[in-house]
KOLNUDREN-172586 format. One record per atom (N, C-alpha, C): x, y, z; residue number from 1; atom name; residue in three letters. Coordinates in steps of 0.02 Angstrom, whole numbers, plus 32768, in hexadecimal, padded with zeros to 4 digits. Atoms other than C-alpha are relative to their C-alpha. Example, Ala and Ser with C-alpha at 12.3 -4.5 7.8 and 13.67 -1.06 7.14 Angstrom:
2
SITE     px     py     pz     k    a     r
SITE   802D   7FC5   8000     1    N   ala
SITE   8267   7F1F   8186     1   CA   ala
SITE   802D   803C   8000     1    C   ala
SITE   7FD6   7FC5   7FFD     2    N   ser
SITE   82AC   7FCB   8165     2   CA   ser
SITE   7FD9   8037   8025     2    C   ser
//
This chain:
88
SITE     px     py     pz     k    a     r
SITE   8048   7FF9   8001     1    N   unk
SITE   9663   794D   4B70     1   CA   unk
SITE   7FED   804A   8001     1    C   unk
SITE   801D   7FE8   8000     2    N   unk
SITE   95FF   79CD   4B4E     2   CA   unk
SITE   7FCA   8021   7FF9     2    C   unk
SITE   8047   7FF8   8003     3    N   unk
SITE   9552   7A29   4B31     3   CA   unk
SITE   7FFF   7FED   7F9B     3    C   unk
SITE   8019   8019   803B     4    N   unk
SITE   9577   7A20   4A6E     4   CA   unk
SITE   800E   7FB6   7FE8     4    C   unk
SITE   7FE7   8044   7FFB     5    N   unk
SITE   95B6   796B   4A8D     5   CA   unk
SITE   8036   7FEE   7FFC     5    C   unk
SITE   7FBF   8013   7FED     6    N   unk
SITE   965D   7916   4A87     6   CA   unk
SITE   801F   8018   7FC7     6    C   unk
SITE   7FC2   7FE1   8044     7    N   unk
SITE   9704   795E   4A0E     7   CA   unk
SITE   8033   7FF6   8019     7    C   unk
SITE   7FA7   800F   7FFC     8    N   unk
SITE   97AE   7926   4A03     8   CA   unk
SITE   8032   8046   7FF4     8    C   unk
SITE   7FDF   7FDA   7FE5     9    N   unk
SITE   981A   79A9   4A3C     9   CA   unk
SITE   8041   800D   7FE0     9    C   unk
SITE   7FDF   8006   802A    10    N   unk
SITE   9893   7972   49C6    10   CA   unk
SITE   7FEF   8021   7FBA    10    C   unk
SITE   800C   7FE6   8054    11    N   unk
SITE   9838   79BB   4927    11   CA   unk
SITE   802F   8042   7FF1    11    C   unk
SITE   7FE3   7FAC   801A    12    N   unk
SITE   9891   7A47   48C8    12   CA   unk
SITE   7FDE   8037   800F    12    C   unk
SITE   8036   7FC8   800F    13    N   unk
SITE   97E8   7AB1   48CB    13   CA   unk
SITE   8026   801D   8061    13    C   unk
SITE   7FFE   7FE9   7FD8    14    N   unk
SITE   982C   7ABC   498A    14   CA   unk
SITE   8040   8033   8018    14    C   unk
SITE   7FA8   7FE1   8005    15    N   unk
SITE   98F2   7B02   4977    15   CA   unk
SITE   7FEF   8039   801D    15    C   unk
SITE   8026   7FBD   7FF4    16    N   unk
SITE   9899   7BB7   496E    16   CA   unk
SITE   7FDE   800C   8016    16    C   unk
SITE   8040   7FEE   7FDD    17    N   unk
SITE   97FA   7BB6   49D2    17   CA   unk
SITE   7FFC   801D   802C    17    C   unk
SITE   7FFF   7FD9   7FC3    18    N   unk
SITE   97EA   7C38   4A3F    18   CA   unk
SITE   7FD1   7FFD   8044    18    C   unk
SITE   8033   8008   7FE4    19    N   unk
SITE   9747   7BF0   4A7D    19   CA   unk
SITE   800C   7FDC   803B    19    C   unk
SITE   8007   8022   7FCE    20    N   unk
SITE   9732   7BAB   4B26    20   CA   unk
SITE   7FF4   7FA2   7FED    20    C   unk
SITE   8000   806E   800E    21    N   unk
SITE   9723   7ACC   4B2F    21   CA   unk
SITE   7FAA   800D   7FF1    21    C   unk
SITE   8041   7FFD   7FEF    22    N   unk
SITE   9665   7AF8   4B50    22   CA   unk
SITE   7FDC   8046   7FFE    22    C   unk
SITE   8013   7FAD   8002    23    N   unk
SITE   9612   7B9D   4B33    23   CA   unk
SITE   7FC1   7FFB   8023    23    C   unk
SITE   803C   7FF3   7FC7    24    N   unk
SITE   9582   7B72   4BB0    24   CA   unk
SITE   8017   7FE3   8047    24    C   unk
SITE   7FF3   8018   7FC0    25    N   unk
SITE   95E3   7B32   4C2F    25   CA   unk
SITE   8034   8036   8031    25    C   unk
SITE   7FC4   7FCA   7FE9    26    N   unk
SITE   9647   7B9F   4CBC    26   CA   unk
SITE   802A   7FDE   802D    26    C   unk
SITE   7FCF   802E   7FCE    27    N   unk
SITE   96BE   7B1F   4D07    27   CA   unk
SITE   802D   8028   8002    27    C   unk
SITE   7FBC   7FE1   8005    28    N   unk
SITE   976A   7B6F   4D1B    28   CA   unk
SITE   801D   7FE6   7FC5    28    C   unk
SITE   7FB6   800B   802D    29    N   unk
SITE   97AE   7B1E   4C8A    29   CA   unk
SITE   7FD2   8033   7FD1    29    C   unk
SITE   8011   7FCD   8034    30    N   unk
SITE   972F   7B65   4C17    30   CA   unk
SITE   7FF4   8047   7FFF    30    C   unk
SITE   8006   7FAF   7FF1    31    N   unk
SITE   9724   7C15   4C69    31   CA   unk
SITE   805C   8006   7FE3    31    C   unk
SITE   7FAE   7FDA   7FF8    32    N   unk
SITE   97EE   7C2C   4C64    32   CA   unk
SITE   802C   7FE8   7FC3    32    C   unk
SITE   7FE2   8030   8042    33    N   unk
SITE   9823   7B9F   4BBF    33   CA   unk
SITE   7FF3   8003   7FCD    33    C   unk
SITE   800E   8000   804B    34    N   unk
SITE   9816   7BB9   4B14    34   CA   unk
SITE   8014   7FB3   7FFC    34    C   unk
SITE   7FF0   803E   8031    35    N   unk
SITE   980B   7B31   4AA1    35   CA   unk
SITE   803F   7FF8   7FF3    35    C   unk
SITE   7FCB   7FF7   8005    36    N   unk
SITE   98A0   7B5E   4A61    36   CA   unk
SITE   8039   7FE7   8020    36    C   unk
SITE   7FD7   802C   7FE5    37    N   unk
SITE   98F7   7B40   4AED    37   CA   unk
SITE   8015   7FC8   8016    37    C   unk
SITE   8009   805E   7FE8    38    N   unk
SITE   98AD   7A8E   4B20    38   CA   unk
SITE   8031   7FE2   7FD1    38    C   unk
SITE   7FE2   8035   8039    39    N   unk
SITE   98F0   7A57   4A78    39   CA   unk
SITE   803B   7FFE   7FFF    39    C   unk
SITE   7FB6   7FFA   7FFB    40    N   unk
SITE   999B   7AA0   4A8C    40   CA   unk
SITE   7FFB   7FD0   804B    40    C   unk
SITE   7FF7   8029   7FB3    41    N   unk
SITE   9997   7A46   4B4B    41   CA   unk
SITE   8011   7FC8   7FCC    41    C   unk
SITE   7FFE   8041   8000    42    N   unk
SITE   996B   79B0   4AFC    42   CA   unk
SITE   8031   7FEF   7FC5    42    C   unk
SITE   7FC0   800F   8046    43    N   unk
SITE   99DB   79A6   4A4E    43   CA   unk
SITE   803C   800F   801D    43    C   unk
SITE   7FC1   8012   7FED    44    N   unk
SITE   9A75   79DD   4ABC    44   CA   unk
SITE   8010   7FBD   8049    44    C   unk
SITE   7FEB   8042   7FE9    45    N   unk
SITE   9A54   7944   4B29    45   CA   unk
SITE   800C   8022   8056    45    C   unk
SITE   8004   7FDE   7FA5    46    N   unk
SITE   9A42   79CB   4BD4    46   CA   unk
SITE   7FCD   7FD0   801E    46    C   unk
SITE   801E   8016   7FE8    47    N   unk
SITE   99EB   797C   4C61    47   CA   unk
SITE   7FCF   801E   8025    47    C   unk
SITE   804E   7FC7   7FEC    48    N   unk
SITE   9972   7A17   4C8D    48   CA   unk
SITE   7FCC   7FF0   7FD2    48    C   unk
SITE   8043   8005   8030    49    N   unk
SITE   9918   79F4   4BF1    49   CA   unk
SITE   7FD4   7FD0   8012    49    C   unk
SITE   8033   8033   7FEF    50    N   unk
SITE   98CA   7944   4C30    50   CA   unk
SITE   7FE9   8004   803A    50    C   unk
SITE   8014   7FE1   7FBC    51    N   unk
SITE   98BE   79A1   4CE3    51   CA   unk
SITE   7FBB   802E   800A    51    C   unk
SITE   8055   7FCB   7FFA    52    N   unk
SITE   9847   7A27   4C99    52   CA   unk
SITE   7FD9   7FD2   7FEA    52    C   unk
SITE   801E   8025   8027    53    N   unk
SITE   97FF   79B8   4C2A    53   CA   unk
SITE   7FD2   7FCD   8029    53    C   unk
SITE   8006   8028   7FDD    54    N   unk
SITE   97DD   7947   4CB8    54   CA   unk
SITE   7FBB   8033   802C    54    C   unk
SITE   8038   7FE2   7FEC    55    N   unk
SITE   9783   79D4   4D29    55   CA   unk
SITE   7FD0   800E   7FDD    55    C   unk
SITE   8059   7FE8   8018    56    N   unk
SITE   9712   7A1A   4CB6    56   CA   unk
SITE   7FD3   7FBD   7FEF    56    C   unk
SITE   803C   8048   8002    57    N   unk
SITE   96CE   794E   4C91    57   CA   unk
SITE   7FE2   7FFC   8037    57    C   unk
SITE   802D   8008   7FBB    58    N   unk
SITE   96BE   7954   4D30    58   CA   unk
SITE   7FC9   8030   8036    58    C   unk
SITE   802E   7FD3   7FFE    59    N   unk
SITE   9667   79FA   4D55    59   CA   unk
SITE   7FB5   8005   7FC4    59    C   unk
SITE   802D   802C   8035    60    N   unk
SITE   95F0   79C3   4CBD    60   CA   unk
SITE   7FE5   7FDD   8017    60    C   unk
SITE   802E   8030   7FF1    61    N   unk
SITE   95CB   7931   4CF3    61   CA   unk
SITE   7FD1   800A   8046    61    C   unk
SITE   8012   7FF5   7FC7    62    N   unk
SITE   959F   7969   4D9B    62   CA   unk
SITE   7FAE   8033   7FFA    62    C   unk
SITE   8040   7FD3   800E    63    N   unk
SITE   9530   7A07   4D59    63   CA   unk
SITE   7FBC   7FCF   7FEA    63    C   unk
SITE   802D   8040   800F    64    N   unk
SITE   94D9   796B   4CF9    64   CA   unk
SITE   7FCE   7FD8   802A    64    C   unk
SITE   802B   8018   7FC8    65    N   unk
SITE   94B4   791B   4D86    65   CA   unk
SITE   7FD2   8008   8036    65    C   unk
SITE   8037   7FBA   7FD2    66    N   unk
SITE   946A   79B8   4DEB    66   CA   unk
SITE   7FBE   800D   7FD2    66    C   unk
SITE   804B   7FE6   801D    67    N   unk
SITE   93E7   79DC   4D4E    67   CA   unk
SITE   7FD5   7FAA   8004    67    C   unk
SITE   802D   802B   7FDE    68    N   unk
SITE   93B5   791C   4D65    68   CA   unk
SITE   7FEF   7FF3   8032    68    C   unk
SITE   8016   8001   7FC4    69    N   unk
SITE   939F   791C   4E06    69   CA   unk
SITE   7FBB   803F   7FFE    69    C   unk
SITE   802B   7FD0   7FE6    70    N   unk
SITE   9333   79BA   4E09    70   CA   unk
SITE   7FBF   7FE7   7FBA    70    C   unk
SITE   8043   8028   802C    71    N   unk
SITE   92D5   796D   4D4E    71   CA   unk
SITE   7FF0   7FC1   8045    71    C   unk
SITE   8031   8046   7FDE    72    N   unk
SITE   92A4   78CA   4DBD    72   CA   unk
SITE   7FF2   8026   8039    72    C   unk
SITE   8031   7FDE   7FD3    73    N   unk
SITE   9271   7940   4E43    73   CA   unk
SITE   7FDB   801F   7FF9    73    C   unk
SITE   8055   7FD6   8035    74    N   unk
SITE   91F3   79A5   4DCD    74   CA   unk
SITE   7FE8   7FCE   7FE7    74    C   unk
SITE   8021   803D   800A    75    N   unk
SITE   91C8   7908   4D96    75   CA   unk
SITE   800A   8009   7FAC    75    C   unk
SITE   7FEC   7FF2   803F    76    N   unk
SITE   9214   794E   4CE6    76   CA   unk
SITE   8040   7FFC   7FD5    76    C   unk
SITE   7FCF   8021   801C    77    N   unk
SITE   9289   78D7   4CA9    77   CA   unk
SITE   7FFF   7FF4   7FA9    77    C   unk
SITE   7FF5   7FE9   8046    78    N   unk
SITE   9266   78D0   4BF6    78   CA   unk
SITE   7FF3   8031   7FD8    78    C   unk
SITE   7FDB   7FC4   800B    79    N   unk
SITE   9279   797F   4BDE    79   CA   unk
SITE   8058   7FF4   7FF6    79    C   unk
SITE   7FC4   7FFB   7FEE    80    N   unk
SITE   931F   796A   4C1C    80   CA   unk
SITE   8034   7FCC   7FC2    80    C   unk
SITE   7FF6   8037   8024    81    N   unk
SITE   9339   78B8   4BBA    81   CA   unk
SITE   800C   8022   7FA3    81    C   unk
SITE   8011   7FD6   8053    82    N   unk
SITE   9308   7924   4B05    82   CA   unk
SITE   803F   8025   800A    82    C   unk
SITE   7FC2   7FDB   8005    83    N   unk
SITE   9389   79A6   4B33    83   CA   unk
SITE   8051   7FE6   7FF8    83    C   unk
SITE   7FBB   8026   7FE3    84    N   unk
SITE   941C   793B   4B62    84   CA   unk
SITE   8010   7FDB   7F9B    84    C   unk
SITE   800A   8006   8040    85    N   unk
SITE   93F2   78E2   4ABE    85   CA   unk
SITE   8013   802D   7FBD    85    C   unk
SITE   7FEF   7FCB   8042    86    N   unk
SITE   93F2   796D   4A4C    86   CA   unk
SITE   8037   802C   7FF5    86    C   unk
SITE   7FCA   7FE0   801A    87    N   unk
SITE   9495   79B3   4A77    87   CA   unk
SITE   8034   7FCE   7FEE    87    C   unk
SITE   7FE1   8027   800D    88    N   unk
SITE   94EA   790C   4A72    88   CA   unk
SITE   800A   7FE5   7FBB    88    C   unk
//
């Protein structure tokens, strides 16, 4: 998961990517992980790759759940609803 929505980790476009999993997110995997490397994790069948892979869903999903909480406490949930939308 991420802000520009979901990608298989497996694509070729990823072999070389020097880019972080997420370029708006600062979990530890995406501050310290290239693309690059997720894909090598995961094509040699290592078990760090579904480890990071695992935190940052789960630091994601969590941030997710902090901007709805604070939209339904502004009472500005479809703001939030539009955004979520449009990167998915």
């Amino acid at each position: 998961m991420t802000h520009d929505g979901e990608f298989n980790i497996f694509n070729a476009a990823f072999v070389t990517d020097p880019a972080p999993l997420d370029s708006q997110c600062d979990c530890s995997t995406c501050a310290n992980y290239a693309r690059a490397y997720l894909s090598h994790l995961f094509r040699a069948k290592e078990m760090l790759g579904p480890r990071l892979l695992s935190y940052h869903n789960v630091y994601f999903l969590n941030s997710l759940m902090r901007e709805a909480r604070t939209a339904i406490e502004k009472n500005d949930w479809s703001s939030l609803r539009e955004r979520v939308e449009r990167e998915s």
